[in-house]
C-alpha positions in Angstrom: 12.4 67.9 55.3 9.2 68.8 56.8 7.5 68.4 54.1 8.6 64.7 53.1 7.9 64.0 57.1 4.2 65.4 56.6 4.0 63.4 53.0 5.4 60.4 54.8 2.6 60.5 57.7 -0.4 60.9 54.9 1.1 58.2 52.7 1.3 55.6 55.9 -2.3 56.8 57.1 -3.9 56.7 53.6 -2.7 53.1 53.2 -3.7 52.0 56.8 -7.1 53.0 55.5 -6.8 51.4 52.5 -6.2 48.1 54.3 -8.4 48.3 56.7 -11.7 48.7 53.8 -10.0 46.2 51.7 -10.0 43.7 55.1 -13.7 45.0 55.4 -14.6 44.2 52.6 -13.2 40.8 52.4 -14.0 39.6 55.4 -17.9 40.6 54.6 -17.6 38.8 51.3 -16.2 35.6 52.5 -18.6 35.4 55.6 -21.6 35.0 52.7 -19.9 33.0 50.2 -19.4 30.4 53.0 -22.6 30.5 53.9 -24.2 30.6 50.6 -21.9 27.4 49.8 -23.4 25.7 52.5 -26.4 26.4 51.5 -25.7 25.3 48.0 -24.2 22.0 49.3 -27.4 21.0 51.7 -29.6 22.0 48.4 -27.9 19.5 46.4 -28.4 17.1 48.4 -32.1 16.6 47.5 -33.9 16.6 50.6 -37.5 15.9 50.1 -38.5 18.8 52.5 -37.9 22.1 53.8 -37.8 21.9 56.9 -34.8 19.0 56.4 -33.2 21.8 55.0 -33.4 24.2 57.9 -32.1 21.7 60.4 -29.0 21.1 58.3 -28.5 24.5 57.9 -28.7 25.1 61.8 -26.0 22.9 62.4 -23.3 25.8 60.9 -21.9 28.1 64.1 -24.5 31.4 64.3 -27.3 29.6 62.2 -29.2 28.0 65.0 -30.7 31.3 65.5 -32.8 31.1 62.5 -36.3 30.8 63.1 -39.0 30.6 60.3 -42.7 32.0 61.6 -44.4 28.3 60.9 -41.9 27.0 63.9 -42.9 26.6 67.2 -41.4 29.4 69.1 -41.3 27.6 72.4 -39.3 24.9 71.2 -36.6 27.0 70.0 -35.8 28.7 73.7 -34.5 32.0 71.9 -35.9 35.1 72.2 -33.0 36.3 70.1 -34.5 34.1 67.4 -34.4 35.6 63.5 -37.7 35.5 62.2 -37.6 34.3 58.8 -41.0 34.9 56.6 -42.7 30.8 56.5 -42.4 31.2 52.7 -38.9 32.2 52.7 -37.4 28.7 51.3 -33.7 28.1 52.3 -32.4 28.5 49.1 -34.0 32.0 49.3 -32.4 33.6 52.4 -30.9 36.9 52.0 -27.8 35.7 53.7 -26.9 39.7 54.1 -29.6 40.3 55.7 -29.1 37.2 58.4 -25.4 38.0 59.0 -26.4 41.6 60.2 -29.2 40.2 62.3 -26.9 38.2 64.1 -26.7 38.7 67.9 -23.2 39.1 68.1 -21.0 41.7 69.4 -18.6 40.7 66.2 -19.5 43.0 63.2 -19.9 40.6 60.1 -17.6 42.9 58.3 -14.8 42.2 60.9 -14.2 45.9 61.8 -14.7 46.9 65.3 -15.3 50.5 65.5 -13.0 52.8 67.0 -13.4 54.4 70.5 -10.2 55.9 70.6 -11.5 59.2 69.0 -9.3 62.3 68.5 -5.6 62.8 68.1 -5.2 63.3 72.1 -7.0 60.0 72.7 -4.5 58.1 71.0 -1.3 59.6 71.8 -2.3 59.1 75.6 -2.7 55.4 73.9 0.7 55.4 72.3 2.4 57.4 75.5 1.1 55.1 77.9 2.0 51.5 75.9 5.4 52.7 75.1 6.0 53.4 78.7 4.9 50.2 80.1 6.5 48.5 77.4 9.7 50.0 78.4 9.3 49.0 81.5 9.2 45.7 80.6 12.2 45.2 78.6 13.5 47.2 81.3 12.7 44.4 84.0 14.3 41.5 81.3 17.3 43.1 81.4 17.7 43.2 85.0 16.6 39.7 85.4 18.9 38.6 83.0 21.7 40.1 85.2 20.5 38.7 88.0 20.3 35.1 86.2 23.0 35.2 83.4 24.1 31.4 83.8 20.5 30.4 83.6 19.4 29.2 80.0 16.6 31.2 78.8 14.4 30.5 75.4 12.6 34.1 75.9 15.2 36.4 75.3 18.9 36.1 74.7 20.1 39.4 73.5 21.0 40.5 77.2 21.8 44.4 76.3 19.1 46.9 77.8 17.4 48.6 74.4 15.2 51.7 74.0 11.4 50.5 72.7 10.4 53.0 70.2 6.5 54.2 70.3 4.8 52.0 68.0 3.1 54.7 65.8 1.8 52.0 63.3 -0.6 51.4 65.9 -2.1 54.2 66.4 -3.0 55.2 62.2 -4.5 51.3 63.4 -7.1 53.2 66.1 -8.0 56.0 64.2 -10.2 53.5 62.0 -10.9 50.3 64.1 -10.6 49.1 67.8 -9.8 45.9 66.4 -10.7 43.7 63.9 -12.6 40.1 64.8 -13.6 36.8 62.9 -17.4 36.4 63.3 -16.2 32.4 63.2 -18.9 31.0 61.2 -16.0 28.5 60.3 -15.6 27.5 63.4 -11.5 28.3 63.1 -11.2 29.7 66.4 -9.1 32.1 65.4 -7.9 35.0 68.0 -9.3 38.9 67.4 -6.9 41.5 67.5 -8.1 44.2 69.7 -5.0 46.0 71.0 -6.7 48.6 72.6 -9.4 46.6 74.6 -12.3 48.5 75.2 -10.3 51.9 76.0 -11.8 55.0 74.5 -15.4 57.0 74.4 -18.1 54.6 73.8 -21.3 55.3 72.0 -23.6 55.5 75.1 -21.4 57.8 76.3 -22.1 60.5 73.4 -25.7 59.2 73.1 -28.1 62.1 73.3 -25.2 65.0 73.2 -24.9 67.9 70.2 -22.0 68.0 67.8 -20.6 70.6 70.7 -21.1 68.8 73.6 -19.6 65.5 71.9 -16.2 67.9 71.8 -16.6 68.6 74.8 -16.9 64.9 76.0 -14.3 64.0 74.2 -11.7 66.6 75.1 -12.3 66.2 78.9 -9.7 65.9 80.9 -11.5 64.0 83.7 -12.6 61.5 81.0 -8.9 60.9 79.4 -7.3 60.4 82.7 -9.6 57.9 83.5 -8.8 56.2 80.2 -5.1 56.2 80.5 -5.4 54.6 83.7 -7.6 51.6 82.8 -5.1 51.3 79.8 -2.4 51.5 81.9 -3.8 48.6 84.2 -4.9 46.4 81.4 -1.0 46.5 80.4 0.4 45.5 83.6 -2.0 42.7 83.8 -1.1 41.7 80.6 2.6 42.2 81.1 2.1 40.9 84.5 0.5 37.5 82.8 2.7 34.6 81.3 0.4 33.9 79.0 3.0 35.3 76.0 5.8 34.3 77.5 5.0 30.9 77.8 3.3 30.4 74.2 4.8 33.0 71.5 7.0 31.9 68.9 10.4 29.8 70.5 12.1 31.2 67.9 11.5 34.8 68.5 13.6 37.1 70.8 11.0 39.5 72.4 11.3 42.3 74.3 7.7 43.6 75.2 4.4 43.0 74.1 0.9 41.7 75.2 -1.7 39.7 74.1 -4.6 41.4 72.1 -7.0 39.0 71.5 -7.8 35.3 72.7 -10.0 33.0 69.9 -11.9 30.1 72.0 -12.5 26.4 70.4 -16.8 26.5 70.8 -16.7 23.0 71.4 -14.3 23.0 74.4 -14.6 26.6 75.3 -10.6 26.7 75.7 -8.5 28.9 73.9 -7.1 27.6 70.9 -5.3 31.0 69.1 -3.5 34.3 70.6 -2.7 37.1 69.1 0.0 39.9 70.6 1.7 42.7 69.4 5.5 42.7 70.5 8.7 44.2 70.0 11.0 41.4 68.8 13.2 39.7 65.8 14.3 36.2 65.0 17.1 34.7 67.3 20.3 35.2 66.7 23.0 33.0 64.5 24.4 31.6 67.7 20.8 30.2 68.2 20.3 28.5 65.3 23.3 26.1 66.3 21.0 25.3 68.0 18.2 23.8 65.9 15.6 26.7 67.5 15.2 28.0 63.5 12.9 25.2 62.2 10.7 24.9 58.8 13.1 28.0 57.2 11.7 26.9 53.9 8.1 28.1 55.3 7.1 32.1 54.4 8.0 34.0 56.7 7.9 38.1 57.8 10.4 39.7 55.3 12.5 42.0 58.6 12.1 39.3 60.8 15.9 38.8 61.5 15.5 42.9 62.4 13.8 44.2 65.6 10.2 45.7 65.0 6.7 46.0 66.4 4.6 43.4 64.7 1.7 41.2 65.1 1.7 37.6 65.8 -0.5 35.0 65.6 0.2 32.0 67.7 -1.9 28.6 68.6 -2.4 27.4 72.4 0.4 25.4 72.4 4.0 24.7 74.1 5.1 24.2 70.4 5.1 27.8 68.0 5.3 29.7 65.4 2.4 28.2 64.0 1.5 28.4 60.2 -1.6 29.8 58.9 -2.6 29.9 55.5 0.7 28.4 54.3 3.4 30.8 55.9 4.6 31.7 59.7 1.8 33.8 61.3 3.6 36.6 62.0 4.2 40.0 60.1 5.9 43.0 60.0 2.8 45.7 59.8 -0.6 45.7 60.6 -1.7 46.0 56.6 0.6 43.1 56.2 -1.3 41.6 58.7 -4.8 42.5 57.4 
């Protein structure tokens, strides 16, 4: 038995793995091919110059930092500015090389690195969510007591549950802290970061031998510290209705928090959540109630079963929203990716 257990863990790590590269490399191949399509469509246009060319071009999200070296730099007002060679033609740009260049904080392969670093890291991770977590269904069912002849579209299942750890998660932080949209699309859609910026970061090993990186790493000092910021960032998430008042009205959730927040660039507002919760479809008595809309729209296979899973959901009163032609919501994180 413990050997199909150990079997079992390597199979669900190796294919968290697997998803995470294949969402890598995706995500890097489809930031190019949208810019080289753009790039395509301003060249068929048949604009009689150059520099015609570079002003349509900096009209896409991220390109108004290209700067070629026969432009005046004082115009431009960025000393983040890409220098581009003055013989480099538009057509010519090794888009590659301009997505790294970026000055963004999003990688332009959509995989932030993890911080959460060793095995002890991120069981003080899964430890710490699972607890507040439980406190939180714990608190729904004692409000429900407290307000049982009070209609309530959150949660209708009033009987106190246990919320398992949500293991997926942490296979999830051993090879990303998250995983963003560098947006040159402009969809505004919401990262998924469930760990914030909780771990060890880079500057803090800067400088350090392999030994003293262990060191770092296993501190005590240093983990406690951790856990406790984690621990606050949940109850301020908990604490916020921000889920409560937009996740799906057709879902029954029992804990969760949001993970990542996308923001419309034109409005700065948000536009797109995402959360990770412990929840399932309503109930039959619910759908009496016309809550179960659009059934003939993809959905999670388990929904109808409780799980930890990962939702997607617009700023709206109105959800589940659909994305890509099904409900955006899903039943594992390599679903998900």
């Amino acid at each position: 038995m413990a050997g199909s257990a150990s079997a079992s863990d390597t199979t669900a790590d190796e294919t968290m793995r697997l998803a995470i590269a294949r969402f890598r490399s995706r995500m890097a191949t489809a930031n190019q091919k949208f810019l080289q399509d753009r790039i395509n469509e301003i060249e068929a246009k048949g604009l009689a110059t150059e520099q015609e060319k570079r002003n349509q071009l900096r009209q896409y999200h991220w390109m108004n930092y290209l700067q070629w070296d026969d432009e005046d730099s004082e115009t431009s007002g960025r000393r983040d500015a890409i220098r581009i060679p003055q013989q480099t033609s538009v057509k010519d740009l090794d888009i590659p090389a301009v997505l790294n260049a970026l000055p963004s904080h999003k990688p332009t392969d959509g995989v932030v690195p993890p911080l959460l670093r060793t095995e002890q890291w991120r069981q003080m991770y899964l430890a710490t969510v699972q607890r507040v977590c439980q406190q939180q269904a714990d608190a729904i069912v004692a409000e429900d007591d407290e307000e049982l002849d009070v209609a309530c579209n959150f949660h209708t299942d009033h009987r106190s549950m246990t919320i398992p750890q949500c293991d997926e998660l942490a296979l999830f932080l051993k090879y990303a802290q998250g995983v963003v949209d560098l947006d040159v699309r402009r969809s505004s859609i919401a990262p998924f970061i469930p760990a914030w910026s909780i771990g060890v970061k880079n500057e803090e090993l800067d400088g350090l031998d392999e030994g003293q990186k262990r060191d770092k790493l296993a501190d005590p000092e240093l983990l406690k510290r951790g856990q406790e910021a984690l621990e606050q960032e949940l109850e301020d998430e908990v604490s916020n209705d921000t889920l409560k008042a937009y996740i799906d009205e057709d879902l029954d959730v029992r804990a969760g928090f949001i993970t990542g927040i996308g923001f419309n660039q034109l409005y700065q507002c948000p536009s797109w959540y995402s959360a990770y919760v412990y929840c399932r479809l309503e109930t039959e008595d619910d759908e009496e109630d016309g809550k179960h809309k659009g059934e003939d729209i993809q959905d999670a296979a388990n929904i109808r079963d409780w799980g930890w899973r990962v939702v997607l959901f617009q700023a709206e009163v109105i959800n589940p929203s659909v994305l890509y032609g099904r409900k955006a919501r899903f039943d594992s994180i390599p679903e998900f990716l």
